[in-house]
C-alpha positions in Angstrom: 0.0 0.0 0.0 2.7 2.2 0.1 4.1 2.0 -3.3 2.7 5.2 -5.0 0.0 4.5 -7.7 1.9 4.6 -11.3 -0.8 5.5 -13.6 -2.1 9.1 -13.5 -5.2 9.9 -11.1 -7.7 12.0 -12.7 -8.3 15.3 -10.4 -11.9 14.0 -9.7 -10.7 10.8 -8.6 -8.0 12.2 -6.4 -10.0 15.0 -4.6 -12.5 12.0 -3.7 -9.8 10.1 -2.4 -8.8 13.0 -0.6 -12.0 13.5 1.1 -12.6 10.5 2.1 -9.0 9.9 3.4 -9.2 12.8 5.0 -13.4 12.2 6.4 -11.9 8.5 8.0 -9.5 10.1 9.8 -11.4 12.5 11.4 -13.6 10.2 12.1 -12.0 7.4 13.6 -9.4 10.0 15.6 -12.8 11.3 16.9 -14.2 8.4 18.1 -11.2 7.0 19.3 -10.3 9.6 21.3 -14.2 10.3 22.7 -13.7 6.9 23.9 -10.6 6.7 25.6 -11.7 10.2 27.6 -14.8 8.6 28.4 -13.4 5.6 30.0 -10.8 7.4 31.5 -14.0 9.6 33.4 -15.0 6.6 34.6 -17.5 5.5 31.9 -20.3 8.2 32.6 -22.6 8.1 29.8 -23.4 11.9 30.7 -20.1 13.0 29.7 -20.4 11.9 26.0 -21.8 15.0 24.9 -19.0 17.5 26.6 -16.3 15.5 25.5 -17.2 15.5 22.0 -17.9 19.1 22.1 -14.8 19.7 23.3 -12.7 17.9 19.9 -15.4 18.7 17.1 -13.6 22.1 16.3 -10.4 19.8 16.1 -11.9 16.9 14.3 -13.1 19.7 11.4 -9.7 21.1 11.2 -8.4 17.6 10.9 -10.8 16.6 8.3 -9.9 20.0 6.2 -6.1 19.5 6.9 -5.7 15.7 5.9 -7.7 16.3 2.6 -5.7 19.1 1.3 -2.3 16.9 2.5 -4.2 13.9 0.2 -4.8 15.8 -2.9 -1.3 17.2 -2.9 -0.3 13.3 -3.1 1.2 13.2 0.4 -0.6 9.9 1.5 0.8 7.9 -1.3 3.8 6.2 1.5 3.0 6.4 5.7 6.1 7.7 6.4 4.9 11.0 4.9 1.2 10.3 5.9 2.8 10.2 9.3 5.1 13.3 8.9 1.5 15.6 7.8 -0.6 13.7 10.4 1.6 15.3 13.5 1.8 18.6 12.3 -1.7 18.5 11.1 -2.8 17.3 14.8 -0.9 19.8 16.4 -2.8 23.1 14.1 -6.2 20.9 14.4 -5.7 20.8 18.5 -4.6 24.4 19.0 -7.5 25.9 16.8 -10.4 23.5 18.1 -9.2 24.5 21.8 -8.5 28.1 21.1 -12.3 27.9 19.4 -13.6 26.4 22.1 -12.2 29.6 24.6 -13.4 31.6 22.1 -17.0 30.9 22.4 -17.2 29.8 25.7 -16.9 34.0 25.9 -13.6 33.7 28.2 -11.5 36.6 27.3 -8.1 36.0 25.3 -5.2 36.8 27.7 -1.5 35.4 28.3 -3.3 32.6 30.6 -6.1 31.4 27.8 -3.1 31.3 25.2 -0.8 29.5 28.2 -3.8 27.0 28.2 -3.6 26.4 24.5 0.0 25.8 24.4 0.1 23.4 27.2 -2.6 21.6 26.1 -0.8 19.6 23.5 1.0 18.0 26.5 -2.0 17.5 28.3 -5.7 17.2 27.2 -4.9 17.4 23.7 -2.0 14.7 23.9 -3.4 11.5 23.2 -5.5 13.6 20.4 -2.0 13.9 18.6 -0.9 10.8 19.1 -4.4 9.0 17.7 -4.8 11.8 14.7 -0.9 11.1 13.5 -1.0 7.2 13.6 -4.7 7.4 12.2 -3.2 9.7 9.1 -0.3 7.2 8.7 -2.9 4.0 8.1 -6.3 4.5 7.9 -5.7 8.0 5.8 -3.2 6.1 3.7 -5.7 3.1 3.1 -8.8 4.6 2.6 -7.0 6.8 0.0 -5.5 4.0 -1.9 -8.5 2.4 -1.8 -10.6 5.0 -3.5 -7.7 5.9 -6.4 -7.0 2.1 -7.2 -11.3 1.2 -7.8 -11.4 0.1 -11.2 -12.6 2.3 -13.7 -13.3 2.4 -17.6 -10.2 3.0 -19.6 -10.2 6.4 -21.1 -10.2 7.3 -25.0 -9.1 10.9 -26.6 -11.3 11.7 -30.0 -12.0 14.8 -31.4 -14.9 15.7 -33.8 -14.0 16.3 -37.4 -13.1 20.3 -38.1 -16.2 21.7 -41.0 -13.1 22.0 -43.1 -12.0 17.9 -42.9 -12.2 18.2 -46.7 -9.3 20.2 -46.8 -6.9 18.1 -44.9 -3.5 17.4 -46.2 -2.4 14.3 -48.4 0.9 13.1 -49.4 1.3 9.9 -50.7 -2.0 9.2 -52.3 -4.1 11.3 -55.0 -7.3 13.8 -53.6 -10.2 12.6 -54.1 -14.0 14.3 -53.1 -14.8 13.8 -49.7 -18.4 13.0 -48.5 -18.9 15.7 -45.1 -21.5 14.4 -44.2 -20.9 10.2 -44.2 -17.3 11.8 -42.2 -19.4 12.8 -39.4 -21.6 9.2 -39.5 -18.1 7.5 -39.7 -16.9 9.6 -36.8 -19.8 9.1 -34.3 -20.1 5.6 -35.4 -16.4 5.4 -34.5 -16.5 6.4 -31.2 -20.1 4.3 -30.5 -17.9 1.3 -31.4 -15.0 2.4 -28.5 -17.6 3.0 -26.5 -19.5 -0.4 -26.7 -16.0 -1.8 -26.0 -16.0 -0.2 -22.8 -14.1 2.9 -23.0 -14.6 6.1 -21.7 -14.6 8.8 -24.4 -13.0 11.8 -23.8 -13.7 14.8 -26.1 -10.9 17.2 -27.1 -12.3 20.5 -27.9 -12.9 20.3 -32.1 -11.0 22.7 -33.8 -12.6 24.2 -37.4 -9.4 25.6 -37.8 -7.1 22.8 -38.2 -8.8 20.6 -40.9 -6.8 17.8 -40.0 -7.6 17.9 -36.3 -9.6 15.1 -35.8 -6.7 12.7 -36.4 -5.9 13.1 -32.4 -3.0 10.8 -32.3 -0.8 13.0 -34.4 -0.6 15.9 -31.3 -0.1 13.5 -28.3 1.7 10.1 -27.5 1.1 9.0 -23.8 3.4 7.2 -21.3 2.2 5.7 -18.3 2.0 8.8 -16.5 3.3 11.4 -18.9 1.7 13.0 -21.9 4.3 14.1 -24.8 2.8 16.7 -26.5 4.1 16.8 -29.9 5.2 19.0 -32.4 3.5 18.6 -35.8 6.1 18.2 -38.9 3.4 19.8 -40.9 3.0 23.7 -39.8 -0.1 24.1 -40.7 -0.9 21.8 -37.9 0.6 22.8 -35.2 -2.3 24.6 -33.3 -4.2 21.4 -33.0 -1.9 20.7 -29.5 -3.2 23.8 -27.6 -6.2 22.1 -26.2 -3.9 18.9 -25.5 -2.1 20.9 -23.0 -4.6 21.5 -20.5 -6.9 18.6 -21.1 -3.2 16.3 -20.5 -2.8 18.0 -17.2 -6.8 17.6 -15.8 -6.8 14.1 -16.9 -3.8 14.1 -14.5 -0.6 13.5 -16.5 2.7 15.1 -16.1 3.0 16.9 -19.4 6.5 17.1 -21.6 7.1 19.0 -24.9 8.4 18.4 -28.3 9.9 22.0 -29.1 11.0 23.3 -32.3 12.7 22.7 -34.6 12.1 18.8 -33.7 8.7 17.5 -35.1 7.5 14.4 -34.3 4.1 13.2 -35.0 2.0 10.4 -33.1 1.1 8.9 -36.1 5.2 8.1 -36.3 5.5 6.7 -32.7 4.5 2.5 -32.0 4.8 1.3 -28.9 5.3 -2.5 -28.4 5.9 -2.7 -24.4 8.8 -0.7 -23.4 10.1 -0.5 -27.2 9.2 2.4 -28.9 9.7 2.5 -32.8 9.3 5.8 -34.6 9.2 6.7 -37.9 11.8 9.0 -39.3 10.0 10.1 -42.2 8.3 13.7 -43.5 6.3 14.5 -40.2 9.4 13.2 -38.0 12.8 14.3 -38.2 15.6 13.6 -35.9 15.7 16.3 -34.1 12.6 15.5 -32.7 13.2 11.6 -32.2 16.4 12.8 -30.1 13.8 14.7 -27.7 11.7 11.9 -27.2 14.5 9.9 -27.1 15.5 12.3 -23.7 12.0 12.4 -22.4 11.1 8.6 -22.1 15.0 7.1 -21.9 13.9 7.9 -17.4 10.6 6.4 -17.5 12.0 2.9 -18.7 11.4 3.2 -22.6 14.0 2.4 -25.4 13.5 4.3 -28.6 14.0 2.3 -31.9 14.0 4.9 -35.3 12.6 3.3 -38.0 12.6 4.9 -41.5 9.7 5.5 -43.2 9.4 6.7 -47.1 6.4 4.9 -48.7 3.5 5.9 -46.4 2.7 8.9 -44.2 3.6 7.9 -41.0 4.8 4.6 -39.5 1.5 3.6 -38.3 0.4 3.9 -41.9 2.3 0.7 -42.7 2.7 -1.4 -39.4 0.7 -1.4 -36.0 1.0 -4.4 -33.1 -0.9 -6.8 -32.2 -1.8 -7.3 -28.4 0.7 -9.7 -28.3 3.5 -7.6 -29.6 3.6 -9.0 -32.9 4.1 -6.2 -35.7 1.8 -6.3 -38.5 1.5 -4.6 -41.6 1.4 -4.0 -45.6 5.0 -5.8 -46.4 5.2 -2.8 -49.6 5.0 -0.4 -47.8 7.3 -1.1 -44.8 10.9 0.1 -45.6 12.8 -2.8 -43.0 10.6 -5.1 -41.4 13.7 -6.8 -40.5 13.9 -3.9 -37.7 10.9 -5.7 -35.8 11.5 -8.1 -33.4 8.1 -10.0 -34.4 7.0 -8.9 -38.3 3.8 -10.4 -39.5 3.0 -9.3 -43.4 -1.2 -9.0 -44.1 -2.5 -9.1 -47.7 -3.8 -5.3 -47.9 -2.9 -1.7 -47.0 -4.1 0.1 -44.5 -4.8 -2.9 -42.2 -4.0 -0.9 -39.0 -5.2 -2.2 -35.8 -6.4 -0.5 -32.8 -6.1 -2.9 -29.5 -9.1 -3.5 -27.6 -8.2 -5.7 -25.2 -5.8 -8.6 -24.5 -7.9 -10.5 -27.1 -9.6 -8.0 -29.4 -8.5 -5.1 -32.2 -10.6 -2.7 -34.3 -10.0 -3.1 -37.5 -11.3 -0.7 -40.7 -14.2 -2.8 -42.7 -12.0 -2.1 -46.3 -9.3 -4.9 -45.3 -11.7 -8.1 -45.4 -8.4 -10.4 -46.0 -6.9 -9.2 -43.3 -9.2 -8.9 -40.6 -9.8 -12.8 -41.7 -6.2 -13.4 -41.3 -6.1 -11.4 -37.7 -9.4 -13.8 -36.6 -7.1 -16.9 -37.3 -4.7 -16.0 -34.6 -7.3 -16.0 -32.3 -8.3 -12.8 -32.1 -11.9 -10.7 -32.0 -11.9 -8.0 -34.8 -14.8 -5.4 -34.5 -14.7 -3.4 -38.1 -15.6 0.1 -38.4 -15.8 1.7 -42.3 -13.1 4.9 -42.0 -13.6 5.4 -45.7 -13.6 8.7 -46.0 -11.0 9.1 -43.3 -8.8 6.7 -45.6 -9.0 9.5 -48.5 -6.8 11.5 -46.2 -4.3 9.2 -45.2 -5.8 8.5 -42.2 -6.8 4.8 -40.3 -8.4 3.3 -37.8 -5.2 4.3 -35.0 -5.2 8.2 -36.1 -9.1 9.0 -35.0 -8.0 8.1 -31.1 -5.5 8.2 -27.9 -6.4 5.2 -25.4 -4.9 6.4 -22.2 -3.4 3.6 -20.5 
């Protein structure tokens, strides 16, 4: 229980924990203390009511103290918990007793404030002593109790800008796009993720940036840290400002690509702590040496991988959820790079993991969702047509946050 959680915790989640943390120990030092007084009084049922009187004030203070302590993440290990449960005793005792002189209507003099101090070796005493141990195991459980509960995995996608038409294409010819079967696509898209369990999570759309609903291209998550990238084509550079923020609520530790590095997320594949990126147009290798710095500390081993037939890497391979590398053998520049390289029969058979036994696939690549169903695996289709007329796949609409 001490081990400090290693995926990020939403500020929702953690300011519940927080309360709660902070409510049991309030609690429990209350009653635990309320009991000890009355059996020290000799078990007088009378005196309930005085004696909790007397350490509400404190109790509250406790309760306000131990929350804030929890949200700033300082009940993640006792030893800490412990460290803000003493101090926090000590400021709950002084103010509760220097509340109750208050309102009792006794004047404040040099004896009332001699009172207060010398109370923490004396009435208030054992209220220290219950409040700090309290903080250092009850807050600490309680807290890790409420930030570990399950909870749906998380999804980025962000609604097609009213100028999608105009996106960019590189490696293919342009070719009308259809609007309005864009937005069915789209909302069909994210029904599917849905169905499959996952929380959506709306970036705000941007009619600006026509490319902007291919999310994956503006930020690449790490466990706990969001990379906000920096988009090898200029014109698409504003679609990160709303990353920013949105990283840091969701609770991630947020890093930048900076100029004149690009990197795109389309380019980066993850396949457990292997990380291969493309090196291609929306790359370079400036911006593969910052990643490179970024991740090296959190356990991740970057592996370029040139790219010159497709867009971005994940144009021409993606991983199964067993690690195994798949993709259009034409247009992979070295499959011999991958530890694991399956070839399938068409192009743009990208995969998007579901689960430990299930990938969404695009409905254009019946060969090799057949071929992906022979390993074993569930493959829910989605059409992406339209999507596919600007380079994009089934990865680029999305950002799972694991």
């Amino acid at each position: 229980m001490s081990r400090a959680l290693n995926r990020p915790l939403p500020l929702g989640r953690r300011v519940a924990a927080a309360l709660l943390a902070g409510f049991a120990v309030a609690v429990v030092t209350h009653i635990a203390v309320l009991l000890v007084f009355f059996s020290v009084n000799g078990a007088v049922a009378g005196n309930i009511p005085a004696i909790s009187d007397y350490f509400t004030a404190s109790s509250l203070v406790l309760f306000v103290l131990v929350s804030v302590g929890a949200v700033l993440g300082l009940l993640r290990r006792w030893p800490i918990a412990a460290l803000v449960g003493l101090p926090a005793s000590v400021i709950a005792a002084l103010a509760g007793t220097s509340y109750g002189i208050l309102t009792s209507g006794t004047a404040w003099t040099a004896d009332a404030f001699g009172y207060v101090a010398s109370s923490l070796i004396g009435t208030n005493l054992v209220y220290l002593v219950v409040a700090a141990v309290t903080t250092a195991t009850m807050g600490v459980c309680v807290w890790f109790a409420v930030a570990s509960m399950p909870s749906r995995a998380k999804v980025l996608v962000r609604m097609p800008s009213s100028r999608l038409a105009e996106g960019q294409v590189t490696h293919i010819d342009r070719v009308a796009l259809d609007d309005e079967l864009a937005d069915t696509q789209w909302e069909a898209y994210v029904a599917v993720l849905e169905a499959e369990g996952f929380e959506t999570v709306d970036v705000a759309p941007s009619d600006d940036h026509p490319d902007s609903v291919f999310v994956e291209d503006a930020i690449v998550i790490f466990g706990g840290t969001a990379v906000i990238t920096s988009p090898g084509a200029e014109s698409r550079r504003g679609e990160t400002d709303a990353l920013r923020p949105l990283a840091r609520k969701l609770g991630y530790s947020v890093r930048e690509i900076e100029q004149p590095g690009t990197l795109d997320g389309g380019d980066v594949l993850k396949v457990g702590t292997t990380v291969y990126v493309g090196r291609g147009g929306r790359t370079n290798a400036e911006g593969i040496a910052q990643l490179r710095a970024i991740i090296a500390s959190l356990g991740y081993t970057v592996v370029p991988v040139p790219v010159t037939k497709v867009l971005h890497l994940k144009s021409a391979v993606t991983a199964l959820p067993d690690g195994t590398v798949v993709g259009y053998a034409k247009h992979v520049d070295s499959p011999a790079i991958f530890d694991r390289f399956l070839a399938l029969p068409e192009p743009g058979a990208a995969v998007v993991v579901l689960s430990d036994d299930s990938v969404l696939m695009a409905a254009s690549v019946p060969k090799s969702i057949a071929l992906v169903e022979s390993l074993g695996y569930r493959v829910v289709t989605v059409e992406v047509s339209e999507f596919e007329k600007l380079e994009g796949c089934v990865t680029c609409l999305s950002v799972r946050l694991r």
